[in-house]
NUZA-149097 format. One line per 8 residues: number of its first residue (from 1); for each residue y, x, z of C-alpha. Coordinates in Angstrom, 1 decimal. Layout:
! residues N
NUM> Y:X:Z  ...
! end
This chain:
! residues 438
1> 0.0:0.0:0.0  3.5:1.5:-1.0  5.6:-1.3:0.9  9.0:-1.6:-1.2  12.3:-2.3:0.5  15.5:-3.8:-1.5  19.1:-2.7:-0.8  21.4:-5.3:0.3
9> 23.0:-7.6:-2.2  26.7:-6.3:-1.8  25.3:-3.2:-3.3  22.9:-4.1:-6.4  26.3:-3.7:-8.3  27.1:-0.5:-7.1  24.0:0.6:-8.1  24.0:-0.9:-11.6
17> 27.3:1.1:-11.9  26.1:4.5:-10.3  23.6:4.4:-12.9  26.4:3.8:-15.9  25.8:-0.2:-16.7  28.9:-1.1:-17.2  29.9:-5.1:-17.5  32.6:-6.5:-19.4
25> 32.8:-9.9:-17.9  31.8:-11.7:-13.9  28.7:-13.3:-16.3  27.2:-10.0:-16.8  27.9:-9.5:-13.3  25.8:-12.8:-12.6  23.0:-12.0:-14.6  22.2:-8.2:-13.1
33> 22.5:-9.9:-9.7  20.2:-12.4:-10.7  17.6:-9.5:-12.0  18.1:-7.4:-8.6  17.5:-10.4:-6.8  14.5:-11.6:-8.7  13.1:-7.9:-7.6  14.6:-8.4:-4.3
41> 17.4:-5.4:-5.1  14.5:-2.5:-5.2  16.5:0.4:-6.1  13.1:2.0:-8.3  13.1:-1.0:-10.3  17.0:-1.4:-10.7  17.6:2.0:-11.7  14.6:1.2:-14.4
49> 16.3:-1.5:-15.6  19.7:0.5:-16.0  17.9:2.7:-17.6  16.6:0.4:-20.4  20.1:-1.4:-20.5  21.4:2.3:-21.6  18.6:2.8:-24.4  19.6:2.4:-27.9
57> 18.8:-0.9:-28.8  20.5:-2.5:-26.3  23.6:-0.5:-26.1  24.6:-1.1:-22.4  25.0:-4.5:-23.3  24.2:-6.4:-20.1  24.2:-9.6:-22.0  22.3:-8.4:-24.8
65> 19.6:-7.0:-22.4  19.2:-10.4:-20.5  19.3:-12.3:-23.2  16.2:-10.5:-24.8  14.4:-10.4:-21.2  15.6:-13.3:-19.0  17.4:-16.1:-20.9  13.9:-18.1:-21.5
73> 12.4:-17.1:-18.3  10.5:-19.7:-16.7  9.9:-17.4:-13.2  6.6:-18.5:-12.9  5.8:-15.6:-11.1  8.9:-16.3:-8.3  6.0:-16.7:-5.7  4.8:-13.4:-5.8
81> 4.7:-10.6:-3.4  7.9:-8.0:-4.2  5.1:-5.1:-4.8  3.2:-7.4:-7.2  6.5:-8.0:-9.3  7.5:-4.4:-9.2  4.1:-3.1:-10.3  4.0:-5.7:-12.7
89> 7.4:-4.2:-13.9  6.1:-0.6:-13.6  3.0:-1.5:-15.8  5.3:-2.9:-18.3  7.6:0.2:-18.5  4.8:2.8:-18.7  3.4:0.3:-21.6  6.6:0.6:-23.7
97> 7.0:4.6:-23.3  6.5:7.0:-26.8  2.8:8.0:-26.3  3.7:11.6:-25.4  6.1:10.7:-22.8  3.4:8.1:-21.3  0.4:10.5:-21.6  2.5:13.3:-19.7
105> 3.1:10.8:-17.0  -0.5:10.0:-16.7  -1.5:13.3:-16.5  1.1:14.1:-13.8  0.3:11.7:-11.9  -2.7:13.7:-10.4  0.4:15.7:-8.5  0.3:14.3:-5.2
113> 4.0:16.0:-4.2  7.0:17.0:-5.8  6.2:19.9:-8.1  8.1:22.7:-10.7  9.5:21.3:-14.0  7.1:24.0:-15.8  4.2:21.8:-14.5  5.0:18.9:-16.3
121> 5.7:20.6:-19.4  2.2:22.7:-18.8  0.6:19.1:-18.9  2.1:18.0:-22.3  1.4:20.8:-23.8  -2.5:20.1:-23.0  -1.4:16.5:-23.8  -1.0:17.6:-27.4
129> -3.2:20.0:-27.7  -6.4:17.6:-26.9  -5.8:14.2:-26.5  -7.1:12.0:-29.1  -4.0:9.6:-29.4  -1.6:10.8:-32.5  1.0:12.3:-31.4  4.8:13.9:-33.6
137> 4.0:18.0:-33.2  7.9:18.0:-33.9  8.6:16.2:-30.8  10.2:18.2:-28.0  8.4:18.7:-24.6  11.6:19.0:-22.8  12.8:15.8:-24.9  9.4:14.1:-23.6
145> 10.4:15.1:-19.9  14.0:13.7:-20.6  12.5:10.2:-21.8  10.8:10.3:-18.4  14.1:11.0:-16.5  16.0:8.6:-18.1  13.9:6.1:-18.0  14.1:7.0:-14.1
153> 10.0:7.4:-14.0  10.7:10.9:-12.9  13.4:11.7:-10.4  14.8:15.3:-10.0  14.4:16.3:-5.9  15.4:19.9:-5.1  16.2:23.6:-6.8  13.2:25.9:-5.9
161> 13.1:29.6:-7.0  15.9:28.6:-10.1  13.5:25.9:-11.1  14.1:21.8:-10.9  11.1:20.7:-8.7  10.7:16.8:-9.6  9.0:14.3:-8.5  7.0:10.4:-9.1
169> 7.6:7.6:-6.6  4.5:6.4:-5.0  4.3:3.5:-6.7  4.9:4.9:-10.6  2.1:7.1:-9.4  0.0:4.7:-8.1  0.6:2.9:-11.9  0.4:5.8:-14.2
177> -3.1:7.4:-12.2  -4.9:4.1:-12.6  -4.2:4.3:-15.9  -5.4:7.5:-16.3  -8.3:7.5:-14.0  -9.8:4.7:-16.2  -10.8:7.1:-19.1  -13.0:9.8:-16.9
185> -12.8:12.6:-18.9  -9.4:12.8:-19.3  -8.6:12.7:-15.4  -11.1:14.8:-14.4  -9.7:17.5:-16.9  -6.2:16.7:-15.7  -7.1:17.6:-12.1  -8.6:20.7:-13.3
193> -5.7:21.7:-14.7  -3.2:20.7:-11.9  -5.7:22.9:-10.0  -5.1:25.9:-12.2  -1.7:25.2:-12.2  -1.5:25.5:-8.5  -3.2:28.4:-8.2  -1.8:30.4:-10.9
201> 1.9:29.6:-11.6  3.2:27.9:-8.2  5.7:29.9:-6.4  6.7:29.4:-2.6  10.2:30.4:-1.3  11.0:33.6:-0.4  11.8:32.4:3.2  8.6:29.5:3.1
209> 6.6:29.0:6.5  3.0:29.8:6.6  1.7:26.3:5.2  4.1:26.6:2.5  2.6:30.1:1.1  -1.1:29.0:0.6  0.6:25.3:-0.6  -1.1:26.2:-4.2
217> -4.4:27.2:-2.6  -4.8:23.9:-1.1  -3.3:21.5:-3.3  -5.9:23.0:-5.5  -8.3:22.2:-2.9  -7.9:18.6:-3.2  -8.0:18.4:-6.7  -11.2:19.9:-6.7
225> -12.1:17.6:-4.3  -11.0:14.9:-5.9  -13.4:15.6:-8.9  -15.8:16.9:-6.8  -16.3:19.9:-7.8  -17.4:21.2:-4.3  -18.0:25.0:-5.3  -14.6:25.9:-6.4
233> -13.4:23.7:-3.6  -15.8:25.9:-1.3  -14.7:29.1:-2.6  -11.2:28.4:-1.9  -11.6:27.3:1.9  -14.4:29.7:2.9  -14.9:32.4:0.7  -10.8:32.9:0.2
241> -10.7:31.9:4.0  -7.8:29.5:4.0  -9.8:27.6:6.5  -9.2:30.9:9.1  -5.6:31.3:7.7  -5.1:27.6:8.9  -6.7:28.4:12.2  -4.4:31.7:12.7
249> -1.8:29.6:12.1  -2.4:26.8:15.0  -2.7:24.7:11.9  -5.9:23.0:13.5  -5.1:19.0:12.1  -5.2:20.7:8.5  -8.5:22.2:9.4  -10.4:19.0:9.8
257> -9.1:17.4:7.5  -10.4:20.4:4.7  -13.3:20.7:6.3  -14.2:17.1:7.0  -13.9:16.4:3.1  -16.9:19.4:2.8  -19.1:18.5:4.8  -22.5:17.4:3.8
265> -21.4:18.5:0.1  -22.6:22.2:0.0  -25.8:23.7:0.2  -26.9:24.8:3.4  -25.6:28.6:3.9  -22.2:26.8:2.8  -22.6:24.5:5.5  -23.1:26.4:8.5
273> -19.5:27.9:8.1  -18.1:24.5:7.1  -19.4:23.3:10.2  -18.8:25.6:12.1  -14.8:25.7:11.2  -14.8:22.3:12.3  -15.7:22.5:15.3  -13.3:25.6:15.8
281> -10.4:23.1:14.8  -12.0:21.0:17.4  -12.4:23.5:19.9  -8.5:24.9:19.8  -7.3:20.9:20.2  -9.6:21.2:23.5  -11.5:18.2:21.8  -14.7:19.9:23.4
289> -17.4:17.1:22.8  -16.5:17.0:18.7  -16.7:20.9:19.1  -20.0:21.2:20.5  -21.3:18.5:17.9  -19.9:20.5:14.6  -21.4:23.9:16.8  -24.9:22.0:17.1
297> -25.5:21.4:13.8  -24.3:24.5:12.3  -26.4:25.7:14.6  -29.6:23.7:13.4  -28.8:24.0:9.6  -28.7:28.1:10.3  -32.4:28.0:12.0  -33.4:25.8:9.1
305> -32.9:28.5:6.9  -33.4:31.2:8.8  -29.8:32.4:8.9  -29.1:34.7:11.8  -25.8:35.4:11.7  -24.7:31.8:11.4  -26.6:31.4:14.7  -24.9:33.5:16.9
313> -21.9:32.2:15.9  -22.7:28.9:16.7  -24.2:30.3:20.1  -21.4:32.3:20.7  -18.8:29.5:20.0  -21.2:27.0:22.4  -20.7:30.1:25.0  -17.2:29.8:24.9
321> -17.0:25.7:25.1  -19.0:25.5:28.1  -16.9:28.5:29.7  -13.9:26.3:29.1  -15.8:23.3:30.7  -16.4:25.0:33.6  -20.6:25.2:33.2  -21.0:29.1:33.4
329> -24.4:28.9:33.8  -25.2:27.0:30.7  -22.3:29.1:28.9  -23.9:32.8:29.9  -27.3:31.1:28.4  -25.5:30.7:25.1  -23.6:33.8:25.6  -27.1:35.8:26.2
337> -28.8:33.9:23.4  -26.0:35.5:21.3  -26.0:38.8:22.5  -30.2:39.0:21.8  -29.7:37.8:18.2  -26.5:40.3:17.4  -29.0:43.4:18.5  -31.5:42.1:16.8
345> -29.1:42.0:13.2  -27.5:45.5:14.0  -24.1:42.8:14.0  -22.0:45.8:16.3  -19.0:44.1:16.3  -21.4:40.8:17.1  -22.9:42.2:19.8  -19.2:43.6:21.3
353> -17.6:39.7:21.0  -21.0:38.4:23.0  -20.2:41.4:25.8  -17.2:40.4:26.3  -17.7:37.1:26.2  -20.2:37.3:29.2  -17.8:39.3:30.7  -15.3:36.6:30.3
361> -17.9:34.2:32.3  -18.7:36.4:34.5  -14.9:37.0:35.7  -14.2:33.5:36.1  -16.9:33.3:38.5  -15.7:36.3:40.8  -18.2:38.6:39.8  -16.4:41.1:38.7
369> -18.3:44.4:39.0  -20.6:42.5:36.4  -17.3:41.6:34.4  -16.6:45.1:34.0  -20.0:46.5:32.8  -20.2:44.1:30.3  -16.2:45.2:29.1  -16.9:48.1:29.5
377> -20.2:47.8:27.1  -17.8:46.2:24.8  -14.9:48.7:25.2  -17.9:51.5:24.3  -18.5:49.6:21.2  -15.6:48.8:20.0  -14.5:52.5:19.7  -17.5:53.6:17.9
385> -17.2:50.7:15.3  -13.2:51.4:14.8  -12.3:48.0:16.1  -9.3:48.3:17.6  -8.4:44.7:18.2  -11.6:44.5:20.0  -10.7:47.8:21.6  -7.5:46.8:22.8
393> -8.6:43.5:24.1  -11.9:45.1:26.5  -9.0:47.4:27.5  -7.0:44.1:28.8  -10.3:42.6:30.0  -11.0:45.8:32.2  -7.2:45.7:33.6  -7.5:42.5:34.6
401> -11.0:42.9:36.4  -9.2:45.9:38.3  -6.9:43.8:39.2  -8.3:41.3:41.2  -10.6:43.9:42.7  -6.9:45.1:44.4  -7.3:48.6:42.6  -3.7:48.0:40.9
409> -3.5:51.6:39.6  -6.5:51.6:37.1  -5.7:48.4:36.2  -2.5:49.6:35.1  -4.0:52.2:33.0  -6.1:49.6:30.8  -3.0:47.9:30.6  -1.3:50.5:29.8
417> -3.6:51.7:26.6  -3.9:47.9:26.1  -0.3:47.9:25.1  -0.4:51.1:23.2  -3.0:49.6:20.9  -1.9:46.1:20.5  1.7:48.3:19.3  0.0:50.2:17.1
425> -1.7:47.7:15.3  1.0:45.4:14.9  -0.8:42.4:17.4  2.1:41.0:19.1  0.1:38.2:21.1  -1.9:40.9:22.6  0.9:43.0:23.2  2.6:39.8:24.8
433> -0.9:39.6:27.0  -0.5:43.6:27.9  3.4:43.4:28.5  2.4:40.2:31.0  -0.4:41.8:33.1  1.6:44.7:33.5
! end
């Protein structure tokens, strides 16, 4: 539903004017009110209609225009709903428009937000090149794209990197993709390319926030969603890991909402990681019962096919969810299940997380000569495998240990290398963490 609200009737004129209808006597006036108010004073539809009173064969002749359109009306259609009447009005408009100019606004219709000028243009030139439909090869693209904008079917929005980004009302969308949806091949080829487009030409700002710089990567996503084309959708969450981007980000809404629209469409190796993102979006909103669900069955679909690694994720992750529900005892289960299955792998940097993880466990329940073997396992490991993230982290883990054991000096020494790595390595939340137990 794209619910439509009309301007007030002291300003349908205004409008009509804004728009460059001009009327020569108060009956012209009287016969665009009587239009706005037969589309209850929409502003999409009226600035449709000015647009058509402007074409050629009418001139701007507001009479001429109502006389051809509204003079014989019989308005048996008064009773319905405004959207009714205004889709009724879009379908009508699209129906009258050159092919070209109709078959580019199909086709970019599969754009579900404003995009660059270039992308439209990019669409009628496949438009040409392989639709069916005769069409003039003398005919302009940019002419094509100006038929759409003076027509008011597609609306200029903003100025991005020196290019006009424009855009389709929900409803002319809603219109012009039914349309196109109803010949298969065509739409499915159209959301290809929009894909493509995305993911090859789109540009963010200079100065764009984090969602805004992989915006091609997943608007490319959905279109390959929306054909279902579940590998190159796949490759772009998982395998170009916009899925952990999102999660780096705190972006967790946008993770289930990717991941949900994967799940139970990949084969099994595919799913394990799918899962398993969902349920870390789950487990960052402290929604801990939908975490340990997605956990469990990545989990399951890992021993089905014998997948190792996926399981000591999963184990590792179900560690960390029962730690944060307060069940140590079923978490250090987990957390030893995980550390078995990383030796048995050779996974170094596996085994270090599960170490430090039980450490973790084993310092929120006041064992802490335990807490330090196990960071101190991990710190061991982490230094022979080059991961100084890890590194720097044990080192934090150890200060704090030392620290509630009341031996304030050594703990300021971890916390002291803790900083010195988190600094050298650019990690500014760990830094924050060092900065803080110091």
């Amino acid at each position: 539903e794209y619910p439509l609200r009309g301007l007030e009737e002291t300003h349908w004129l205004d409008l009509f004017r804004n728009y460059g209808v001009k009327t020569q006597t108060p009956t012209e006036d009287s016969y665009l009110c009587q239009i706005a108010r037969y589309f209850d004073g929409h502003p999409l539809i009226l600035k449709m209609i000015a647009g058509d009173i402007n074409k050629p064969v009418f001139s701007g002749s507001v009479t001429k225009y109502w006389q051809n359109y509204y003079s014989q009306q019989t308005r048996p259609k008064i009773h319905q709903s405004q959207e009714q009447r205004a889709r009724n009005w879009v379908n009508q408009t699209l129906q009258q428009l050159p092919p070209l100019a109709l078959q580019m606004l199909q086709h970019c219709s599969v754009f579900r937000r404003p995009v660059p000028e270039s992308f439209y243009l990019a669409m009628g030139m496949s438009v040409r090149a392989f639709c069916q439909t005769p069409l003039r090869d003398d005919e302009p693209l940019t002419a094509t794209l100006n038929t759409l904008k003076s027509r008011y079917l597609v609306e200029e929005k903003d100025i991005q990197n020196g290019e006009i980004i424009l855009q389709l009302h929900n409803l002319i969308r809603d219109a012009a993709y039914t349309q196109l949806k109803a010949d298969h091949p065509t739409w499915s080829a159209a959301e290809r390319q929009a894909a493509d487009l995305w993911l090859t030409t789109y540009q963010p700002a200079p100065d764009a926030p984090n969602l805004e710089t992989v915006r091609g990567e997943l608007e490319a996503f959905d279109h390959y969603c929306e054909v279902e084309d579940w590998q190159q959708a796949k490759t772009i969450l998982l395998d170009q890991q916009i899925g952990l981007r999102l999660q780096t980000w705190g972006k967790y809404q946008e993770m289930i909402i990717a991941h949900q629209r994967l799940v139970g469409c990949l084969q099994t190796t595919d799913e394990v990681a799918c899962t398993k993102g969902l349920g870390n979006a789950y487990y960052f909103l402290s929604n801990y019962s939908l975490a340990i669900a997605s956990y469990e069955k990545s989990l399951n679909l890992a021993k089905e096919i014998g997948d190792r690694s996926g399981q000591w994720k999963a184990l590792n992750n179900l560690g960390n969810v029962y730690q944060n529900l307060g069940d140590y005892p079923k978490s250090i289960e987990y957390l030893q299940q995980t550390l078995t299955i990383s030796r048995e792998i050779g996974d170094r940097q596996g085994e270090g997380n599960a170490l430090g993880n039980l450490g973790n466990v084993y310092y929120s329940l006041g064992n802490y000569e335990q807490a330090i073997d196990f960071h101190q396992q991990n710190l061991t490991i982490a230094r022979e495998i080059g991961d100084h993230r890890g590194e720097g982290n044990a080192l934090g883990n150890l200060g704090s240990a030392y620290d509630s054991l009341s031996n304030y000096e050594q703990a300021i020494d971890f916390h002291q290398q803790s900083l010195t790595i988190t600094r050298e390595i650019g990690d500014r939340k760990g830094e924050g963490n060092a900065l803080g137990n110091l």
